[in-house]
N, C-alpha and C positions, 0 to 999 in steps of 0.2 A: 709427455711421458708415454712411452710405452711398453707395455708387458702380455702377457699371455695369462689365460685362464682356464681350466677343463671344464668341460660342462657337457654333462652325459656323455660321457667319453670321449669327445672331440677337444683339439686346443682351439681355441677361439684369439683373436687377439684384440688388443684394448686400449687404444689411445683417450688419455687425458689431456687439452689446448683448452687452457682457462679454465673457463666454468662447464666445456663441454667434455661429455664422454663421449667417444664411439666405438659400437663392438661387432666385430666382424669377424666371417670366416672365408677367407682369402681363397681355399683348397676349394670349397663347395660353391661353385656357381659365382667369385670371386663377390659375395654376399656380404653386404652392408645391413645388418640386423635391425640395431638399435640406436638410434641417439638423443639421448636427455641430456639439459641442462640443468644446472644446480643454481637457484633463484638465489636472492640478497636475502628472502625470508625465512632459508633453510630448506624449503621445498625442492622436490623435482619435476621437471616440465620434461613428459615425454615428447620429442620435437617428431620422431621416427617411432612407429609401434611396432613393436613382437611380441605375438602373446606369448604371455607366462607360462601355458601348459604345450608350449609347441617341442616338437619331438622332432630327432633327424632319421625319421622312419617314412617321413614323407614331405622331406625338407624344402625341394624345391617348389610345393604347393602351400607351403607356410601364409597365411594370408597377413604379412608384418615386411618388415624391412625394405631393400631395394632389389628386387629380383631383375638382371640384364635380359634384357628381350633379344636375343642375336639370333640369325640373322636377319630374321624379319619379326613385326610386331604380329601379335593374336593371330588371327584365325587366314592364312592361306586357302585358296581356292582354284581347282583349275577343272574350269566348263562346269561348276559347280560341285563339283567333289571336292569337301572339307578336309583340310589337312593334308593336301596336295600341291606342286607348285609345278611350273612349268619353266626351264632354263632360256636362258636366250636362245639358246642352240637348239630349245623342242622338245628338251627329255622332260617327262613326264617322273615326277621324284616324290616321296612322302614329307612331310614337315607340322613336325607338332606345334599343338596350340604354344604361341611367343618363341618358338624356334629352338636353340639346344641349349645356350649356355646356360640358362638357370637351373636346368637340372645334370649341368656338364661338369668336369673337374677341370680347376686350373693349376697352375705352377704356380708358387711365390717365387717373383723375380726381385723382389726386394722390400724389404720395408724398414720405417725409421720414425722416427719420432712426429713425422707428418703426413705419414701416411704409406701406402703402400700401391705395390704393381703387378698385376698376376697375368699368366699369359693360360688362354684356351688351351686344353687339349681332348682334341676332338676321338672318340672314340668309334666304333665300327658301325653305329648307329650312326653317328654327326656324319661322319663321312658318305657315308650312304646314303643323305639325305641333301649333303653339299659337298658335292667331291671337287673340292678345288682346293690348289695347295695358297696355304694362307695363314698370316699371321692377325690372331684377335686378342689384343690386350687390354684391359682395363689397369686406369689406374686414382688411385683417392689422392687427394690431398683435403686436411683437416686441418680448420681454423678455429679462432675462439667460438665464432657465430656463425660459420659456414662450412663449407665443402662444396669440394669441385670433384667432376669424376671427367673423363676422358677416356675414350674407344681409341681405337687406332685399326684400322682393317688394313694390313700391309699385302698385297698381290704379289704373292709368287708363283703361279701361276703363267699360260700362257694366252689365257683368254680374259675379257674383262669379268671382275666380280661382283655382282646385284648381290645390295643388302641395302634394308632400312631398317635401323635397329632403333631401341629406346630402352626407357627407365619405366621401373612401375613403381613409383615412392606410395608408401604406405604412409599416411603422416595421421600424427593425433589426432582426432578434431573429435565434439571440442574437445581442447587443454586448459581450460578452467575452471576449476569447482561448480556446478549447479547450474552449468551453461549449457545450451542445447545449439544443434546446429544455424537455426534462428538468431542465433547470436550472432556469426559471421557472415560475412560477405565475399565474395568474391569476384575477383578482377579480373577479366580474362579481356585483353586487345585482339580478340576475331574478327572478323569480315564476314566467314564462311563457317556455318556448321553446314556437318556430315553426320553420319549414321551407317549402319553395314548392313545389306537385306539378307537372306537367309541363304543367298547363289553366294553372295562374298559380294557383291557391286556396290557403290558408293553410292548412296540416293540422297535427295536434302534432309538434314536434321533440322530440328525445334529453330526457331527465330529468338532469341536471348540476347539480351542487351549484354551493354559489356562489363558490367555488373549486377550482379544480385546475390539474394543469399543464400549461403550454403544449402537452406532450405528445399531451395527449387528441385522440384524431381526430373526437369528438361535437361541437370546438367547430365545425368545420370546417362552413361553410354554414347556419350556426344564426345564428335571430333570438332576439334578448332584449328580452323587456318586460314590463310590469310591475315596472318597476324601484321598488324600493326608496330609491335614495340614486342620483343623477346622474352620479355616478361611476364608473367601472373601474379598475381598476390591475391593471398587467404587472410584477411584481418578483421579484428574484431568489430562488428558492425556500430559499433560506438564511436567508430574515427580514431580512436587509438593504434599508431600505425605500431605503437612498440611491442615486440615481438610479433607480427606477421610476418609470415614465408612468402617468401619470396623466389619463384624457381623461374632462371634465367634458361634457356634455349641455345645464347651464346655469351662467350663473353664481350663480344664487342655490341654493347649495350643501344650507340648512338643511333645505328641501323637497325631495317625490320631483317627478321630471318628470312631465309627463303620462301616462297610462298605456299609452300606446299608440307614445310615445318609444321608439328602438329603437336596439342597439348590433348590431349585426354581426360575427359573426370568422369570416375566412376565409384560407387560401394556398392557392398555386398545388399546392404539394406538401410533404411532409415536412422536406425540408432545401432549400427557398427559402432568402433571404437575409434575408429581409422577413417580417411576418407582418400582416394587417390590423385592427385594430377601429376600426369604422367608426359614428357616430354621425349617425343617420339620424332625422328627423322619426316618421316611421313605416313598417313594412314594405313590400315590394314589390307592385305592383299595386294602389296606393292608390285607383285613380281606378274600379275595380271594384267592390274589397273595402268599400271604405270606410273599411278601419282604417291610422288616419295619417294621412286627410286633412283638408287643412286649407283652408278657404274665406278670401281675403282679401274684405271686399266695396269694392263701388266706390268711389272715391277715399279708401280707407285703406291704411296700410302694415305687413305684418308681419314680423318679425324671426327669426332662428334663432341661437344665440350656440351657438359651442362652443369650450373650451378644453382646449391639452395642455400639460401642466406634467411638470419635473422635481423628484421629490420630494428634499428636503433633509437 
């Protein structure tokens, strides 16, 4: 089912698939807020956090939902000036921290009872920071126990287009009464941690297995790649795999991702409410480094697919 709701003056919109809710606002940043499940014991499992006293006064800093990182992830660098990037062609251009679209406006190009599709539109800022003509769409679709989201970067343009974009999922943690991060564990199929020094350069991060628990303060700011299997999972350190997240990279599961594919985990602090992992094309400061970027050329379109599922 879906409908719409006001809240603090905005319509938001609201799908119900089984036991799950999702609430989003399609116009702002094409923003996946919230999503809880509705338990067999009456309870609610926030699966997605937004806090309760957040305001659309400084919306696309909300620290809850799924904020889109386009065109590039966190922090750009060019010859070490923060929040700068440099074009294939050498222009020297400004670019904010995770890039435009989370604090950019999009179109509703359609929505339905499973989801919806909004298309960027880039404003005199975006433009001036990525002047290339181009199509950026996101779009949801919403199951009982999942979601899938999908980018699409269409080139219209006459030169190729560098972007590596990603997700910043906000997720519960913990989601059970009187549990502490100690409780969980997490799965993460890396090869390679990274880390970003203070120029924007990739240096090696922490040494971590490919489990441990949520605990650990190494996951904290660390890149993962070299991934194994497209996967991660967050579950509870007990071996109970029911209900652990589970966030996919791609959907074709059988293969590893690219190798330069990158999962992210980070929080604000030790006992946040939230904890993030975050499934990014490739590391931060692509447009320097090289690693993660990705070239669309002129009049073709490329795709990013990621899923988060609850396990059964």
């Amino acid at each position: 089912m879906l409908d719409t709701v006001t809240h603090l003056g905005e319509t938001l919109h609201r799908w119900r698939v089984g036991s799950s809710t999702y609430l989003a606002c399609p116009e702002r940043g094409a923003r996946l807020m919230n999503w809880n499940l509705a338990l067999a014991d009456g309870t609610i499992r926030d699966v997605i956090h937004w806090p309760e006293n957040a305001t659309f006064e400084n919306f696309a800093s909300v620290r809850g939902g799924n904020p889109i990182l386009f065109p590039f992830n966190a922090r750009t660098f060019d010859q070490g000036e923060i929040h700068r990037w440099r074009t294939p062609g050498g222009e020297k251009l400004p670019m904010p921290m995770h890039g435009l679209a989370r604090q950019g406006r999009f179109a509703l190009e359609h929505a339905d009872v499973s989801g919806f599709s909004a298309l960027f539109q880039p404003d005199a800022a975006a433009l001036a920071a990525y002047p290339y003509a181009y199509e950026f769409r996101v779009s949801y679709r919403f199951g009982p126990a999942s979601l899938t989201c999908e980018f699409d970067l269409k080139n219209l343009d006459a030169r190729p287009l560098p972007w590596s974009a990603g997700h910043h999922f906000y997720f519960t943690a913990p989601w059970e009464p009187g549990r502490t991060r100690d409780d969980y564990r997490l799965e993460m199929p890396a090869t390679r941690h990274l880390r970003q020094n203070l120029s924007g350069q990739l240096v090696p991060g922490p040494a971590l297995p490919t489990a441990a628990s949520l605990a650990n303060p190494d996951w904290i700011d660390t890149f993962h790649l070299g991934l194994t299997r497209p996967t991660a999972t967050l579950a509870p350190a007990t071996g109970d795999r029911a209900g652990a997240i589970q966030i996919s990279l791609s959907l074709d599961k059988k293969s590893p991702p690219p190798p330069d594919a990158t999962f992210v985990t980070w929080s604000a602090s030790p006992d946040a409410p939230f904890y993030c992992i975050e499934p990014w094309m490739g590391p931060p400061n692509a447009p320097e480094t090289g690693v993660g970027l990705h070239l669309v050329p002129p009049g073709k379109t490329q795709s990013f697919i990621v899923e988060v599922a609850l396990a059964t």
